[in-house]
C-alpha positions, 0 to 999 in steps of 0.5 A: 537481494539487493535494496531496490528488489526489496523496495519494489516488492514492498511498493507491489505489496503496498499497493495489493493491501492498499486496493484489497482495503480499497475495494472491500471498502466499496463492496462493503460500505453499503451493507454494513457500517460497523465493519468498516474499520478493517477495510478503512486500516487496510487502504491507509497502511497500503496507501502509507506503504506505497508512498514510503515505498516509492519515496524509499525507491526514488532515494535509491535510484538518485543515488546510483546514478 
């Protein structure tokens, strides 16, 4: 597996985590405060991971052509 299918499977993942905690956050904010931590952790790594990932992938694509 080459460096780019890695990327775009952790940019795919990235962005699973970063709408699962999204939308928990969303479904969850009005009923309960004191859980919030979970789904507010999940949307800032999968956010973190989207743009690492995206910046990782756009250096590759710069660099094989």
């Amino acid at each position: 597996m080459n460096r780019k299918t890695k990327s775009i499977i952790g940019l795919i993942g990235s962005l699973i985590v970063c709408l699962f905690g999204s939308y928990r956050l969303v479904v969850e904010a009005p009923y309960t405060e004191s859980l919030l931590i979970v789904p507010i952790a999940f949307a800032v790594t999968g956010f973190i991971g989207i743009i690492g990932n995206a910046g990782n992938l756009k250096k590759i694509n710069n660099n094989s052509h």
